[in-house]
N, C-alpha and C positions, 0 to 999 in steps of 0.2 A: 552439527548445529544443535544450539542448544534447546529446550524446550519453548523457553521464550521466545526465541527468533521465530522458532517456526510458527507459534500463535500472531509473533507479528506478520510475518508472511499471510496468513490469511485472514488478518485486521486490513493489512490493505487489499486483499482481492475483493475481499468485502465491500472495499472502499470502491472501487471499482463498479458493483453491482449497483452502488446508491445513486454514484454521480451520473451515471446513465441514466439512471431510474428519473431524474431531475430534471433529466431531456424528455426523456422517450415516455414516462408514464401516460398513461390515457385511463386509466380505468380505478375505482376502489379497492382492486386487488392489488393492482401495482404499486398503488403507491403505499399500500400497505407494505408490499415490500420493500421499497424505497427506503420507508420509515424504520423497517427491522435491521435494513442491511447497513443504517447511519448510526441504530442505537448499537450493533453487534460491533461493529467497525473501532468505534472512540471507545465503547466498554474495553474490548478487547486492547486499546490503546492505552489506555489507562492503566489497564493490569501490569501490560507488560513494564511499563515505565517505571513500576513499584522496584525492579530488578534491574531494565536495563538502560543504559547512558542515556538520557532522555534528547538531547539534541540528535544524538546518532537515532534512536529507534523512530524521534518522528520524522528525519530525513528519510529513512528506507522508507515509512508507511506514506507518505506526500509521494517520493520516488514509484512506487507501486502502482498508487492509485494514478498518477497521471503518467506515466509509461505504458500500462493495463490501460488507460481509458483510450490514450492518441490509439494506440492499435486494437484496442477492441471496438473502438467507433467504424475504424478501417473496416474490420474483419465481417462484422455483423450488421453494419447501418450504412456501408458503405461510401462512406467519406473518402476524399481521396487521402494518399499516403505517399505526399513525398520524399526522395532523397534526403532533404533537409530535415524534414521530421525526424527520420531514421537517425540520422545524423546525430540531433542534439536530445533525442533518446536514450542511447547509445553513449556522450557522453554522462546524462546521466545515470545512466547505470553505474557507468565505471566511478562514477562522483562518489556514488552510495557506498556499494563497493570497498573503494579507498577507505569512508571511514567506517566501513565496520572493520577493516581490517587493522586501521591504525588506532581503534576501540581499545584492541587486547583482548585476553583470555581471561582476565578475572580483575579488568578496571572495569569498573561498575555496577560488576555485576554480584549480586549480594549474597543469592544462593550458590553462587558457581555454577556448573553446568552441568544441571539440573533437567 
């Protein structure tokens, strides 16, 4: 995995930490973080797209954050978690998946892997 991938991997956890923060903040600290984890999140989106296939990078980071959130809402705030959910999760993983893999190893990407 190249170095971009993985900044994008954690552009969308990131993403993950804000959309919640959206729900769940209560306080001036939270949403301060809210605010940090929206601007680190798209920054970080931004950079990577300079490098990688911009339709693929912002499906994984969209796929991330709401894969990460259905089941981190489950996990920690305890929402239920159906089959179904799982389900069409699970398809989207494999959706992302799919096009990082039919991406290629050095279509679009500028520096190479890097």
């Amino acid at each position: 995995m190249t170095r971009h991938w993985l900044l994008l991997v954690v552009a969308g956890l990131s993403e993950i930490g804000w959309v919640s923060g959206l729900k769940h903040a209560d306080s001036v600290w939270t949403w301060t973080l809210t605010a940090a984890a929206l601007i680190f999140s798209f920054y970080m989106l931004m950079y990577v797209t300079r490098v990688l296939p911009i339709g693929t990078a912002y499906a994984a980071f969209t796929g991330i954050g709401a894969a990460g959130t259905v089941l981190g809402e489950s996990v920690f705030f305890g929402v239920p978690l159906s089959a179904g959910k799982l389900i069409l999760v699970a398809v989207m993983v494999c959706g992302i998946a799919g096009l990082k893999m039919t991406t290629g190893s050095g279509a679009g990407e500028k520096e190479g892997n890097s």
